[in-house]
C-alpha positions as CSV (number, residue, x, y, z in Angstrom):
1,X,-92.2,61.1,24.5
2,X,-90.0,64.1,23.0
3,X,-91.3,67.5,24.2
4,X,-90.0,70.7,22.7
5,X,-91.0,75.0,23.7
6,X,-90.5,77.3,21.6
7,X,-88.9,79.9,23.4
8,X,-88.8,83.8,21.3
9,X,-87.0,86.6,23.1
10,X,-84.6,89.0,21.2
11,X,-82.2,89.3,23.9
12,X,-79.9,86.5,23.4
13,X,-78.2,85.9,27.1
14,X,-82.2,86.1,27.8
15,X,-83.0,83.5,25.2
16,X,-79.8,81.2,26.0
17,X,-81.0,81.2,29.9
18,X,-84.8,80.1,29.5
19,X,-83.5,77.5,26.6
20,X,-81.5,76.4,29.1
21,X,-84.2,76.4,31.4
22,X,-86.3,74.5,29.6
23,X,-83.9,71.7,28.2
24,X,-83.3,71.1,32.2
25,X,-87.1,70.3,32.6
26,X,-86.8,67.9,29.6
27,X,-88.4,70.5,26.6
28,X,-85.9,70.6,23.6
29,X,-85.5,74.6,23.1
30,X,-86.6,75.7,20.2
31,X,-84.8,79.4,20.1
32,X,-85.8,82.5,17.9
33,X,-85.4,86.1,17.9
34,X,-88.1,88.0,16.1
35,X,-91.5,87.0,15.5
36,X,-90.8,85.8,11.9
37,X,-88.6,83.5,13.3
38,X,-90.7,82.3,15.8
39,X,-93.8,81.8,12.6
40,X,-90.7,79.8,10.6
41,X,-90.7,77.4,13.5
42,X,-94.3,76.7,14.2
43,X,-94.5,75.8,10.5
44,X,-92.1,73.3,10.8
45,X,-92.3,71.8,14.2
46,X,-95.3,71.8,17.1
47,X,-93.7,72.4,19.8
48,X,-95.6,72.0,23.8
49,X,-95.1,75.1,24.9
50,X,-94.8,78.7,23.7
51,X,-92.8,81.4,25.9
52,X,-93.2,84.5,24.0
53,X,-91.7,87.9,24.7
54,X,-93.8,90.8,23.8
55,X,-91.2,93.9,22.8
56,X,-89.7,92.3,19.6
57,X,-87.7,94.3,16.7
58,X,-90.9,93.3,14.3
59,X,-93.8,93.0,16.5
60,X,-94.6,90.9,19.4
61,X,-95.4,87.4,21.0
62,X,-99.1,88.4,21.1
63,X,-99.3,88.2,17.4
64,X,-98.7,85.1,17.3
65,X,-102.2,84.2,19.8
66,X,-104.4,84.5,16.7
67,X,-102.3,82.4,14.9
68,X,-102.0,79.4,16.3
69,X,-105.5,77.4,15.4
70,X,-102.6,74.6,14.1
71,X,-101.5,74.5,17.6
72,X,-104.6,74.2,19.7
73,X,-102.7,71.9,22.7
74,X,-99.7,74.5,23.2
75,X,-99.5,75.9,26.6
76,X,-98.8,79.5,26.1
77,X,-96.7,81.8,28.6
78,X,-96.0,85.6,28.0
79,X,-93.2,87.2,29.0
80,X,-92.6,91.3,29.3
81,X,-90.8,93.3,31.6
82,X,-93.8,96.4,30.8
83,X,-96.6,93.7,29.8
84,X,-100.0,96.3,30.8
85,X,-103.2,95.0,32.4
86,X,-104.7,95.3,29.1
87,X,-101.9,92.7,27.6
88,X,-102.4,90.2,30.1
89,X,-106.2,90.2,30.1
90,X,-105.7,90.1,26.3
91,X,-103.0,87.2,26.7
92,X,-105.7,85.4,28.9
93,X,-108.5,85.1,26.5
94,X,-106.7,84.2,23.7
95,X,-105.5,81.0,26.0
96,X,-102.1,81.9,27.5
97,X,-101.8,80.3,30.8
98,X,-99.9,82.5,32.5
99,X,-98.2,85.9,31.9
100,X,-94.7,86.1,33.5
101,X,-92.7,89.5,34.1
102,X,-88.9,89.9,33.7
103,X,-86.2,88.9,35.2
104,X,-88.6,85.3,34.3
105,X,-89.4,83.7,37.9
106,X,-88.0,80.8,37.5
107,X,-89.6,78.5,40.0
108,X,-92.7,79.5,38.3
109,X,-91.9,79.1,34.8
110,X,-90.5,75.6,35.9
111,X,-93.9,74.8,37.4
112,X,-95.4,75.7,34.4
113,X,-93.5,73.8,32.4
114,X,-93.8,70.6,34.7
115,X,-97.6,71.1,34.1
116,X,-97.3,71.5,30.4
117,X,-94.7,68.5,30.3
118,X,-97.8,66.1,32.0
119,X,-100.8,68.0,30.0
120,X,-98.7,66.6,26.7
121,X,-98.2,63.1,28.3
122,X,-101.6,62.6,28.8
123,X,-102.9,63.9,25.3
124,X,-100.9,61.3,23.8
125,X,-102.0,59.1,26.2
126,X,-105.8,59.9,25.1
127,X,-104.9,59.7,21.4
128,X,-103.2,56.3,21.6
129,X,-106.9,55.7,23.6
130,X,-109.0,57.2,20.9
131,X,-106.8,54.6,18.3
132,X,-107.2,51.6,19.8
133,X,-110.8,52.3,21.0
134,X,-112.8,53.7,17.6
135,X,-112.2,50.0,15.9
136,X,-114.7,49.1,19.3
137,X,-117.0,51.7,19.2
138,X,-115.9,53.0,22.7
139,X,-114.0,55.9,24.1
140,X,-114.0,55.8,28.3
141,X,-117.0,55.2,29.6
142,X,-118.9,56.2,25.9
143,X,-120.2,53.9,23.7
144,X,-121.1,54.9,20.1
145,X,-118.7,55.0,16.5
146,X,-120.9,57.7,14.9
147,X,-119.8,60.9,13.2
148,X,-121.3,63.2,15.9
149,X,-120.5,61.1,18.9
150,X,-116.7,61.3,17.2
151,X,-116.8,64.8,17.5
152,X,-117.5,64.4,21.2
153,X,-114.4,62.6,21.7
154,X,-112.3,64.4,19.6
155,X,-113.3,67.8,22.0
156,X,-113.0,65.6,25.6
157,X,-109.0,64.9,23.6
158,X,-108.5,68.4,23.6
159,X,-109.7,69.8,27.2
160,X,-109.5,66.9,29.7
161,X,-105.8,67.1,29.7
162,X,-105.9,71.3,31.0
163,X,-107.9,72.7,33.9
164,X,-110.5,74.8,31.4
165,X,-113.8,75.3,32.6
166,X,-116.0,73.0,30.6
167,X,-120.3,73.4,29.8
168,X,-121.4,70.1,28.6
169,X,-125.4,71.0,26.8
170,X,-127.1,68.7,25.1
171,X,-131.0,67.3,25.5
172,X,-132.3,65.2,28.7
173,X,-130.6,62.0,28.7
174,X,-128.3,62.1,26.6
175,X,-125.4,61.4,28.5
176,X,-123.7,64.9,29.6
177,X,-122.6,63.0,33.2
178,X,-121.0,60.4,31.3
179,X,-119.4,63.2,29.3
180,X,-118.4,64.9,32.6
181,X,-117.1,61.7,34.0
182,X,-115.0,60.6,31.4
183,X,-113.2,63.9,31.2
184,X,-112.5,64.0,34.6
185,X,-111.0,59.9,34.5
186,X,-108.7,61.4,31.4
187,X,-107.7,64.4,33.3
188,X,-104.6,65.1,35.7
189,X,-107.0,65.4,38.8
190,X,-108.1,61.1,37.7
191,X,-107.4,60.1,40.8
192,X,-109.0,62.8,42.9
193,X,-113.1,62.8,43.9
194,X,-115.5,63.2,40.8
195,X,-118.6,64.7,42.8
196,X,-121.7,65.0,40.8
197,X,-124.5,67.7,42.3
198,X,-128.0,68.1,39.8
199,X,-129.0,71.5,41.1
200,X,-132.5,70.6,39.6
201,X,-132.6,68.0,42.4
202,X,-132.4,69.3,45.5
203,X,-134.5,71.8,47.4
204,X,-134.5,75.6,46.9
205,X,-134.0,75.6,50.7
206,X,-131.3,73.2,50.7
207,X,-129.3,73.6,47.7
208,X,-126.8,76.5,49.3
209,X,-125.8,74.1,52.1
210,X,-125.3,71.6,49.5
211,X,-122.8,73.5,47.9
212,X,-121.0,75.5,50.4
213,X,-121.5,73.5,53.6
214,X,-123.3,74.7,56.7
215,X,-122.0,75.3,60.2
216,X,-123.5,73.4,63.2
217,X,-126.9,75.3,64.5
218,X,-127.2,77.8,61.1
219,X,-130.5,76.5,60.5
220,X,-133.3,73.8,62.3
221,X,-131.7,70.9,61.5
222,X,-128.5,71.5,61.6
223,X,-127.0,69.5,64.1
224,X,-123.4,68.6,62.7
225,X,-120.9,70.7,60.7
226,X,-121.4,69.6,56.9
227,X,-118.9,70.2,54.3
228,X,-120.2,71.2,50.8
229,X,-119.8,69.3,47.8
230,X,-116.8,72.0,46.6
231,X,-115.2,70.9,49.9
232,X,-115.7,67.2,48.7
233,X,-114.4,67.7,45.2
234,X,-111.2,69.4,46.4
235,X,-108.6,68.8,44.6
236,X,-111.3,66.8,41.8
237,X,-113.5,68.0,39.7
238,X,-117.1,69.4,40.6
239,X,-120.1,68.3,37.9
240,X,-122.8,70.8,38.1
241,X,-125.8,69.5,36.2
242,X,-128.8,71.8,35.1
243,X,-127.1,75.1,36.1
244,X,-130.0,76.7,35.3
245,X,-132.0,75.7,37.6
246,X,-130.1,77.4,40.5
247,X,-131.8,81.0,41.7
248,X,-130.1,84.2,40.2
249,X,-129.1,85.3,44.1
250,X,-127.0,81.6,44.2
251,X,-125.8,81.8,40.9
252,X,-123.9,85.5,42.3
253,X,-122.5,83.3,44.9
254,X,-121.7,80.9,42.9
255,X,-120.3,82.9,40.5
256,X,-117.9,84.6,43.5
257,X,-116.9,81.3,44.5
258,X,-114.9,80.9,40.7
259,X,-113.8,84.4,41.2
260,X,-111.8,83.9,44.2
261,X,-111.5,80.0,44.8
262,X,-113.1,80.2,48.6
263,X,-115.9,79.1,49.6
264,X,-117.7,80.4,53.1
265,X,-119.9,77.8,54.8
266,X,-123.6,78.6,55.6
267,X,-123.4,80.2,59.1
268,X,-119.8,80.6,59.0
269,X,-117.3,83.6,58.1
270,X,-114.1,82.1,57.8
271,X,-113.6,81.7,54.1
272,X,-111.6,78.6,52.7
273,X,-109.3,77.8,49.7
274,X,-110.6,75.1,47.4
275,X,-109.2,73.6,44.4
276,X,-111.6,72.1,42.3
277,X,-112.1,71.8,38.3
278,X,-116.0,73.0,37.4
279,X,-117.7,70.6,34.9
280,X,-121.3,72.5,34.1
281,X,-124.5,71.3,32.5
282,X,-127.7,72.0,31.2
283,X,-129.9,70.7,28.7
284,X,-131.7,74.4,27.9
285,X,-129.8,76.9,25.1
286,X,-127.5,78.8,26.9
287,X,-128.0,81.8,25.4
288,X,-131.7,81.6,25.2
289,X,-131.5,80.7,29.1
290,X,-129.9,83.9,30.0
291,X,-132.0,85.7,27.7
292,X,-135.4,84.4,29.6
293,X,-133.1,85.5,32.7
294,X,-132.6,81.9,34.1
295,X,-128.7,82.2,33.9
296,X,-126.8,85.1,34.7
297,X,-124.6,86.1,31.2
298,X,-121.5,86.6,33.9
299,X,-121.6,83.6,35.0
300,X,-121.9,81.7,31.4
301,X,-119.0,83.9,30.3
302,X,-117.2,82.2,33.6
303,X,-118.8,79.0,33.2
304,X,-118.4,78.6,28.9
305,X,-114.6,78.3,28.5
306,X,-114.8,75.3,26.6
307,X,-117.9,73.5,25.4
308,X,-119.3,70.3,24.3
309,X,-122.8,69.7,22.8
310,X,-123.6,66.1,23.0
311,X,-125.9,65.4,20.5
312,X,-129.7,63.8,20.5
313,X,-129.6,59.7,20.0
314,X,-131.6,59.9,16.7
315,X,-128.5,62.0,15.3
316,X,-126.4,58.8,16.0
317,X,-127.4,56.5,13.1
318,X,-126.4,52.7,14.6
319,X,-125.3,53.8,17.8
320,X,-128.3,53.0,19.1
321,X,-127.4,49.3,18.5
322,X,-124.0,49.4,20.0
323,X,-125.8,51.4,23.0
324,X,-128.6,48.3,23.2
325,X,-125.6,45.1,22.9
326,X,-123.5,47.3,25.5
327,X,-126.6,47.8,27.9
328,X,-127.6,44.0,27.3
329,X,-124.1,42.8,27.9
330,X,-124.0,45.0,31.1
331,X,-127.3,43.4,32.4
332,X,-126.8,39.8,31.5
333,X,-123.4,39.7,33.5
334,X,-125.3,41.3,36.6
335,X,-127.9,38.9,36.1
336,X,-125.3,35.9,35.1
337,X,-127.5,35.3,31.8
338,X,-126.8,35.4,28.2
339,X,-130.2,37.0,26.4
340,X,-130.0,37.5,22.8
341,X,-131.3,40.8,20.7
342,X,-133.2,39.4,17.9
343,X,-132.6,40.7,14.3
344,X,-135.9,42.1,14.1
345,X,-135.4,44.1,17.4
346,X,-132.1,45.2,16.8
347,X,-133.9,46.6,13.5
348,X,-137.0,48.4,15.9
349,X,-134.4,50.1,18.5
350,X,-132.4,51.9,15.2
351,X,-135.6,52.7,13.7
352,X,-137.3,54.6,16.9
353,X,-135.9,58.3,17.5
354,X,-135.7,58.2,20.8
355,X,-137.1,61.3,22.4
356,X,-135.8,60.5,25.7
357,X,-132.3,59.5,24.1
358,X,-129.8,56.9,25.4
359,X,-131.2,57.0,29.0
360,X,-134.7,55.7,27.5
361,X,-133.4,53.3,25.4
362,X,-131.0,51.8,28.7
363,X,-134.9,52.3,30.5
364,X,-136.3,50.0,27.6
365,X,-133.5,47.3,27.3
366,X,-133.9,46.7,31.2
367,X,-138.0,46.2,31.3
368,X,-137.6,44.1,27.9
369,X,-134.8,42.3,30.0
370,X,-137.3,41.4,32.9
371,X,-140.3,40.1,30.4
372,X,-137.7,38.3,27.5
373,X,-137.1,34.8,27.2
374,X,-133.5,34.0,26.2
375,X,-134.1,36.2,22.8
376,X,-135.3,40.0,23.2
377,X,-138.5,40.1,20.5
378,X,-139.9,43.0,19.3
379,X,-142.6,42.7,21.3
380,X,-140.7,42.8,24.3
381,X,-139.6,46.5,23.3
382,X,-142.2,48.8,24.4
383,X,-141.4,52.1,23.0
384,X,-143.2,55.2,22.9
385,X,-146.6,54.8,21.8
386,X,-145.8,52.2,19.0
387,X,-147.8,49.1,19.1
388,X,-145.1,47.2,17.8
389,X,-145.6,44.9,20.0
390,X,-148.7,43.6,19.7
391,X,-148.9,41.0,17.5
392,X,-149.4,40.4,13.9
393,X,-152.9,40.0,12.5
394,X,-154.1,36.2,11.1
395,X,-156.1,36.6,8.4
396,X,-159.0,34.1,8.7
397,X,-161.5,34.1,6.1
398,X,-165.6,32.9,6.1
399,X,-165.7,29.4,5.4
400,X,-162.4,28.4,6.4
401,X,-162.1,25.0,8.3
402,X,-161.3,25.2,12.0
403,X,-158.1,23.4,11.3
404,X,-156.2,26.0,8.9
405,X,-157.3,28.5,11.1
406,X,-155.4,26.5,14.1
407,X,-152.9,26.1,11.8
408,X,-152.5,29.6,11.0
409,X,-152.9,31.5,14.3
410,X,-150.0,28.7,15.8
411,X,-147.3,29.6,13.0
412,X,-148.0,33.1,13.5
413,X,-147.4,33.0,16.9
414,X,-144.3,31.1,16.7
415,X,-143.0,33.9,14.1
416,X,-143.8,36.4,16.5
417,X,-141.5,35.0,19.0
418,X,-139.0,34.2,16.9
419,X,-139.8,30.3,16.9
420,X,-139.1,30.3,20.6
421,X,-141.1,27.2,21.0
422,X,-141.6,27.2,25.0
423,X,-142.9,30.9,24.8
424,X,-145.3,30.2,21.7
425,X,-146.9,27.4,23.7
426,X,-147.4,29.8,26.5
427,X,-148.8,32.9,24.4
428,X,-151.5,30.2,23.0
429,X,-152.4,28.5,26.1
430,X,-151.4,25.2,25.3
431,X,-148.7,22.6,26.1
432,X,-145.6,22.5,24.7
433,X,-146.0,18.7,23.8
434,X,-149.1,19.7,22.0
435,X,-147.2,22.2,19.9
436,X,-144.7,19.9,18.7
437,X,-147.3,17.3,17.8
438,X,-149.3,20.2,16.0
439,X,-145.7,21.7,13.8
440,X,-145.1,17.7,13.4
441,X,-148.6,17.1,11.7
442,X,-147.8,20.2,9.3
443,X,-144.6,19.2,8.4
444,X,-146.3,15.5,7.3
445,X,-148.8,17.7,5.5
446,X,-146.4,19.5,3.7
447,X,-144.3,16.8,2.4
448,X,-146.8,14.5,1.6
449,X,-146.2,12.1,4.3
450,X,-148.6,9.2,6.1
């Protein structure tokens, strides 16, 4: 792959030193003095990386921040020998990663570069993924070809590759760890721990021991030294599902540890470093969750860098019948089988909505797994409070002979299981021998034959 930085300082020994800077670490310098300059090349290339100066004869490099929606995967360093606070808090938010002062460090500029250089490997990496994976209906570990799961891996493109904070929202079961997981296996920290914690899940009492750790004899029970699961995800990334459900005095803590990237263990004092890449999740509003004061706004504001709504399964159209093949697939290798959907189920799963989403419908493809004969019926499918699958009513009228009513209720049945033979004998309490003999006899009946 060819890599390229744009690199905009008005001082040209300045300019020639970090172009040469750059080409060294494998970025083809893309030089300019003035902020015109600098807009002349984005319209014509897109380069990796952005170094911009601030004190420029018509302007400066923070201009260009707002600008630069047609570059949304450019790592962005300023550069300014009187850059203020207020310039690199500004330079921060509008998603520089990194503000350098002059003469340019240039161990640190190469280790940002070094980062950007693999951050633009791995997009193309994940688009030549997302190519040769929509024809299949899968991206990672997601199923689906819809337009709103899509968008889903359209925004996991973008932000796996950096280090950005990510909140993943979206309903109960819907698939936000999966979301989480498959950002972290396209990420730089891949082959680092993925450590999932549903704050939701474990006890009030518990939970700040879960995260932090505890120190032998800090409470009754605590025999051992335990590390907490931002200890375990060191160096990987941490999933926090249902954020809201942590109390407002562990959410301050919480919110300290992101602040300073140290973590204190329950009972202990000695504070230590952690490197770890926050995934969050909930499936309550945001905003309406801080607003009923179950999430702190400073910690959203720390917490929403980036985010991902995953939407409902009824917004998915047929991906709930890619979802259903993909779960049957799954079970019938586990279970060294080969069970069929039928058409008439495949046509049941897209028409339900699916209140508890994909993690209801996996729930419903492995009962109707357990009870189906080689083909999945209808029946099998017990969803919500349908009633699908009880079976279709025979019409049997006064006067008719005990015979066509036989004959009735038996093809009925058999339609109902999809003229699975060995399973229609069984739902009418006879033999299968006595079946056949019975579909024979109507077949001589309706052709006329003795």
């Amino acid at each position: 792959m060819t890599f390229s930085a744009l690199v905009l300082e008005d001082d040209r020994i300045s300019r020639e030193a970090v172009a040469r800077l750059v080409k060294r670490e494998g970025f083809a310098p893309l030089p300019a003095a003035t902020v015109a300059e600098a807009r002349r090349v984005l319209q014509d290339s897109r380069p990796d990386v952005l170094v911009l100066d601030v004190e420029l004869p018509d302007g400066s490099g923070l201009d260009l921040l707002e600008e630069l929606e047609e570059h949304p995967d450019a790592e962005v360093v300023i550069v300014s020998g009187e850059a203020t606070v207020d310039d690199a808090v500004y330079a921060m938010r509008e998603g520089a990663i990194d503000v350098l002062g002059k003469p340019v460090d240039t161990k640190r500029l190469r280790r940002i570069l070094a980062r950007a250089r693999r951050a633009a490997k791995l997009r193309g990496e994940i688009g030549h993924l997302r190519g040769e994976l929509k024809s299949l209906g899968r991206f990672g570990s997601l199923v689906g070809r819809s337009t709103a799961i899509e968008r889903v891996y359209g925004l996991i493109s973008r932000v796996a590759p950096t280090t950005a904070t990510v909140l993943v929202t979206g309903e109960t079961g819907t698939g936000k760890e999966i979301v989480a997981r498959t950002i972290h296996e396209l990420s730089r920290r891949a082959d680092q721990a993925f450590v999932p914690l549903n704050c939701g899940a474990v006890s009030p009492n518990l939970i700040e021991s879960e995260l932090f750790g505890h120190e032998r004899g800090s409470f009754t029970g605590a025999t051992r030294t335990r590390k907490g699961v931002f200890e375990k995800a060191h160096g990987g990334t941490l999933f926090l599902d249902e954020i809201t459900e942590m109390s407002p005095e562990l959410q301050v803590r919480l919110l300290r540890v992101l602040e300073t990237h140290e973590v204190v263990k329950v009972g202990g004092d000695r504070p230590r470093a952690v490197d770890v890449r926050i995934i969050a999740a909930t499936n309550r509003d945001p905003e309406e969750a801080v607003a009923e004061g179950k999430l702190r706004e400073d910690l959203l504001f720390r917490l929403d860098v980036f985010r991902i709504a995953v939407p409902p399964l009824r917004r998915r159209g047929a991906d709930a019948e890619l979802l259903a093949r993909h779960f049957l697939e799954q079970l019938n290798s586990a279970a060294d089988e080969s069970k069929q959907l039928a058409d008439r189920t495949v046509r049941k799963l897209c028409a339900h909505s699916w209140p508890g989403n994909v993690r209801e419908l996996k729930n419903a493809l492995e009962r109707a797994f357990i009870v189906a004969g080689p083909t999945i019926l209808p029946r099998d499918v017990a969803v919500g409070n349908d009633d699908e699958h009880v079976a279709s009513d025979v019409e049997i009228t006064v006067g008719m002979t005990t015979e066509e009513g036989e004959r009735r209720l038996i093809l009925a049945t058999l339609a109902e299981m999809d003229q699975d033979k060995r399973r229609a004998a069984a739902m009418l309490g006879i033999s299968l021998k006595t079946l056949y003999n019975r579909l024979n006899a109507y077949a001589e009946d309706a052709t006329g034959e003795v």
